[in-house]
C-alpha positions in Angstrom: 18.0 8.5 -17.8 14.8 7.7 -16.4 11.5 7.5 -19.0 8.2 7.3 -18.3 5.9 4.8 -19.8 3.3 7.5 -20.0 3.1 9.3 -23.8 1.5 10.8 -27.3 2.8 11.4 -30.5 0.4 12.7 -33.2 1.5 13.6 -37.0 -0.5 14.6 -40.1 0.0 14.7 -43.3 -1.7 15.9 -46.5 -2.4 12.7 -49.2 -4.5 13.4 -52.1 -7.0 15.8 -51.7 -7.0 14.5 -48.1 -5.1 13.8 -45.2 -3.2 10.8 -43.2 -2.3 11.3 -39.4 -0.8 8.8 -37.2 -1.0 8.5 -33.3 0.9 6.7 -30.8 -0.6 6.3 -27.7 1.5 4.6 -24.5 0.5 3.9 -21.0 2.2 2.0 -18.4 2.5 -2.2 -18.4 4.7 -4.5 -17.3 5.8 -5.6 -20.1 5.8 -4.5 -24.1 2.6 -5.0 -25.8 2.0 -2.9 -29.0 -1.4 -2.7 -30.9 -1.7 -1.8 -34.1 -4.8 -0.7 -35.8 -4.2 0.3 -39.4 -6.4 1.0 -43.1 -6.9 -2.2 -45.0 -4.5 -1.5 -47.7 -1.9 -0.9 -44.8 -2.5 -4.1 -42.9 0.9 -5.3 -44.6 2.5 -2.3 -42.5 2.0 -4.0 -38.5 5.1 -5.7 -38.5 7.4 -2.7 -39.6 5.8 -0.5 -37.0 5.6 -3.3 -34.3 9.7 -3.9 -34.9 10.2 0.0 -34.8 8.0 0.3 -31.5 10.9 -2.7 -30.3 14.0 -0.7 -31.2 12.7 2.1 -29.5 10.5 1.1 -26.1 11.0 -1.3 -23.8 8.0 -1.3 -21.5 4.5 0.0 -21.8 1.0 -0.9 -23.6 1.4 1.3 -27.0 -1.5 2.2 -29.0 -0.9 3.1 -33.0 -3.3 4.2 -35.2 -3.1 5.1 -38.6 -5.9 7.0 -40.3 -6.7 7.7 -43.9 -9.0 10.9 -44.4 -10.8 11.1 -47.9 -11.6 14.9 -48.9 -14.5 16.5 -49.6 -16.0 14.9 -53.0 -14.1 11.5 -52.5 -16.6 8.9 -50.8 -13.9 6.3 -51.0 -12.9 4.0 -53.6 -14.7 2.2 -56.0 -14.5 -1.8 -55.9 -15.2 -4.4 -59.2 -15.2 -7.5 -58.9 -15.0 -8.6 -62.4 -14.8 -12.5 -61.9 -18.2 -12.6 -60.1 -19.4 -10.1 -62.9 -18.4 -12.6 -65.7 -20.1 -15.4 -63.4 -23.7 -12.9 -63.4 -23.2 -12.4 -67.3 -22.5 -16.1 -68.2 -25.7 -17.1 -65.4 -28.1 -14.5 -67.8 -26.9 -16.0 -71.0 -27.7 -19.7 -70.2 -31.2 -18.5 -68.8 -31.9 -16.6 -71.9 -30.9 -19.1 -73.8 -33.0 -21.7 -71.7 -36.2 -19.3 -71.9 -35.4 -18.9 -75.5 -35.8 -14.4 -74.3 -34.8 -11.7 -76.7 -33.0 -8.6 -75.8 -29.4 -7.9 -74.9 -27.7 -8.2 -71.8 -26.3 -4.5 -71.5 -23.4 -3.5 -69.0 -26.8 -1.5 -66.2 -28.4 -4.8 -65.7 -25.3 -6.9 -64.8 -23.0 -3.7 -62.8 -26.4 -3.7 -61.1 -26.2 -6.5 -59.0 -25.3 -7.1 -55.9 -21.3 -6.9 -54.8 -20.1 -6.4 -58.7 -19.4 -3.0 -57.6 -18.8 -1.3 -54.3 -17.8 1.2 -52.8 -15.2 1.5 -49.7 -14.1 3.8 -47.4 -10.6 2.4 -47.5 -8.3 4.1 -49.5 -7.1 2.7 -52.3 -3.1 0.3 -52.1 -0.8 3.0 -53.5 3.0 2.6 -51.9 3.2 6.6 -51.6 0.7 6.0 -49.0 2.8 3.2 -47.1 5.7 5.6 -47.1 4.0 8.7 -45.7 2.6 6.9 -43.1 6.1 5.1 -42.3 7.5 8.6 -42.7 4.9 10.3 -40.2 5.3 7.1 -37.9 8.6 7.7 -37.2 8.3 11.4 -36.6 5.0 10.6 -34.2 7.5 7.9 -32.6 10.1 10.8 -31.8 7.0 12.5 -30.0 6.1 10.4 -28.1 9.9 9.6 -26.8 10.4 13.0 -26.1 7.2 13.2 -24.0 8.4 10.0 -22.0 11.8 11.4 -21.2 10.3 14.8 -20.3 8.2 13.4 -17.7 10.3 10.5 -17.0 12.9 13.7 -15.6 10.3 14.9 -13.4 9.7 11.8 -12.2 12.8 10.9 -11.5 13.0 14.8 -9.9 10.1 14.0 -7.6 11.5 10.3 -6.5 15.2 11.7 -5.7 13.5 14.2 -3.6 11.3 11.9 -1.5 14.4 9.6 -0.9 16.1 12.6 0.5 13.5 13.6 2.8 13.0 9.5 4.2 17.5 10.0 4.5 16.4 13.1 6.8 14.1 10.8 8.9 16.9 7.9 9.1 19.0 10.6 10.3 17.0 11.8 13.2 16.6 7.3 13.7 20.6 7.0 13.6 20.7 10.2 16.1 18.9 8.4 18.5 20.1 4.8 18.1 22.6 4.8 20.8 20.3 5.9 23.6 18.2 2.7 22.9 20.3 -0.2 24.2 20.9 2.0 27.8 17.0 3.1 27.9 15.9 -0.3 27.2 18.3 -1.9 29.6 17.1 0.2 32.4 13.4 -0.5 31.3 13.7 -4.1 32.1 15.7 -3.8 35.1 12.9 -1.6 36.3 9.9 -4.0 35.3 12.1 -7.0 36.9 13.2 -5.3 40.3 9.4 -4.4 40.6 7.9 -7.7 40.6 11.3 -9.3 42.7 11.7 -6.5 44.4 14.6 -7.1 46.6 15.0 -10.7 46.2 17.1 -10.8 43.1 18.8 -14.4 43.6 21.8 -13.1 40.4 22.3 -9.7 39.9 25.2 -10.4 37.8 23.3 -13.2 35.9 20.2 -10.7 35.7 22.4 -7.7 34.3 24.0 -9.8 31.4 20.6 -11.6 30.1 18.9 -7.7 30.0 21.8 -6.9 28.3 21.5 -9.7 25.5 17.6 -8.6 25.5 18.7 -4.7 25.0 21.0 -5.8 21.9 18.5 -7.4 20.2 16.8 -4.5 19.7 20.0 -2.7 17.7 19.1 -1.2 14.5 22.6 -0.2 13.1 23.0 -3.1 10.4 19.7 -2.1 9.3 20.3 1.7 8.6 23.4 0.4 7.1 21.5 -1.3 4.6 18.9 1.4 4.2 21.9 3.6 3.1 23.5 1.1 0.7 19.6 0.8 -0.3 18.9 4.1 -1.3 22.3 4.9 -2.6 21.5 2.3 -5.7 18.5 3.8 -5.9 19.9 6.9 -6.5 22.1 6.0 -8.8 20.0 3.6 -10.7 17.8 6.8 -11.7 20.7 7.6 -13.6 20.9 5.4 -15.8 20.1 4.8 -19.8 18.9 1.6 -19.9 15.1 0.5 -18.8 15.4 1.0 -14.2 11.3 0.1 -13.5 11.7 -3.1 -12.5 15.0 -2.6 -10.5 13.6 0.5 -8.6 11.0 -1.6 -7.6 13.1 -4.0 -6.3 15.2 -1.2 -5.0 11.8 -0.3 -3.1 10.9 -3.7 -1.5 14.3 -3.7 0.1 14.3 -0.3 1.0 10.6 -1.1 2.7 12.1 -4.3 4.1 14.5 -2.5 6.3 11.9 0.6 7.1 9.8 -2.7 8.6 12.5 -3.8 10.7 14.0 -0.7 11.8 10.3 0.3 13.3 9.6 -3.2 14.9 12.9 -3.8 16.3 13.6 -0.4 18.0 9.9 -0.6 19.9 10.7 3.3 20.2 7.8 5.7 20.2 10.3 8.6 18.3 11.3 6.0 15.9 8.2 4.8 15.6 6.7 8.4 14.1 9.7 8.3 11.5 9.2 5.2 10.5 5.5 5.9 9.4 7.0 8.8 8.0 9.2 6.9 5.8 6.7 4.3 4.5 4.4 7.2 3.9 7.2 8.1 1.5 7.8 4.8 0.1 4.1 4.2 -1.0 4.4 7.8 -3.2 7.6 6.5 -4.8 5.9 3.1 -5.4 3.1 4.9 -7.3 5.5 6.8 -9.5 7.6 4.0 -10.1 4.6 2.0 -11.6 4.6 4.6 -14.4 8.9 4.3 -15.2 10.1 2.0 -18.2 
């Protein structure tokens, strides 16, 4: 089955008096590469999503993006950092001590400075929260699969058409292969009785070397091939496993014989179908770009 490397999953769910969504985003590569750009207290999370992404995806640059959405009245959480607070306390102790001051050292003056506590936009480590959001990952995941087979069908839809219509064209090429040996043939003779006129020392010799010439020009191994070509194609869109690279392939060898077919056959027919066919070709190439 052919999948696109094209998708977007998105799920939410409610956490505390707030929410946590998760979004996959994947656009086509040539190889894997997934991103990961999680919360803080999350971070421990990348590997478990990165190894999911694996099972599931082959090909593509995937985006995934975990956010944590306080609501209204939570600002965040609130940090201490009690060893540097003990370090502030002990520091005011020896200078009172050292000034010889009077007065205590109440808990306002020493939360008061700088870093002992803070406050962060980061939610606070909880596991609930690691197994929602593994929870809404996998259900985002599912999205975004569904999305790439969906337009990975039309895709493939689009593709199998386009290879039928370049078959139409190599049929109107086969029709007219066996005129071109005798045309050509007769063409030469022509352009060789013209400049000899009547002075042809071999006509035998003459008639068997425009013959060789003439065969060189025959183009049925390569519409063979063209066939056999777009057969695999064909039949490589349906398959499960990931086909991008192979249709690409498919494609090269397909244009390969397009090429030689159009310069063999010096026909001015041929010729139009052959520009025809690559015209073709370079649409599938652009879809195939986008297929795992």
């Amino acid at each position: 089955m052919t999948r696109s490397m094209t998708g977007f999953g998105r799920r939410q769910a409610p956490w505390q008096d707030g929410s946590v969504t998760v979004e996959i985003r994947s656009v086509n590569h040539r190889f894997l590469e997934v991103s990961c750009r999680l919360p803080r207290p999350l971070s421990h999370l990348e590997d478990v999503f990165k190894k999911s992404i694996q099972q599931r995806c082959t090909r593509g640059r995937i985006d995934i993006t975990v956010t944590v959405q306080a609501g209204k009245g939570r600002a965040g959480s609130v940090n201490l950092d009690q060893p540097l607070a003990k370090q502030y306390h002990q520091a005011l102790r020896t200078l009172k001590k050292s000034l010889k001051l009077s007065g205590p050292i109440d808990l306002a003056l020493v939360a008061g400075f700088r870093d002992v506590l803070s406050v962060s936009d980061q939610p606070a480590e909880d596991p609930k929260l690691a197994k929602v959001s593994q929870q809404l990952m996998t259900e985002a995941l599912s999205d975004l699969e569904g999305m790439r087979t969906r337009e990975g069908k039309a895709l493939a839809e689009d593709m199998g058409s386009r290879i039928q219509t370049i078959r139409g064209h190599r049929t109107s090429v086969a029709a007219r292969t066996p005129l071109l040996a005798q045309e050509m043939f007769v063409k030469m003779k022509g352009r060789v009785e013209k400049l000899l006129g009547s002075e042809i020392p071999d006509l035998p010799r003459l008639h068997q070397e425009l013959a060789v010439y003439a065969d060189r020009g025959d183009i049925t191994e390569e519409i063979v091939r063209l066939d056999s070509h777009m057969i695999q194609f064909e039949q490589t869109l349906d398959r499960a496993e990931s086909i991008g690279k192979t249709l690409d392939f498919l494609l090269q060898e397909i244009g390969r014989e397009v090429n030689t077919i159009g310069s063999k056959a010096n026909d001015a027919e041929i010729a139009g179908h052959v520009v025809q066919m690559k015209a073709e070709l370079e649409r599938i190439r652009e879809q195939v770009q986008n297929v795992e």
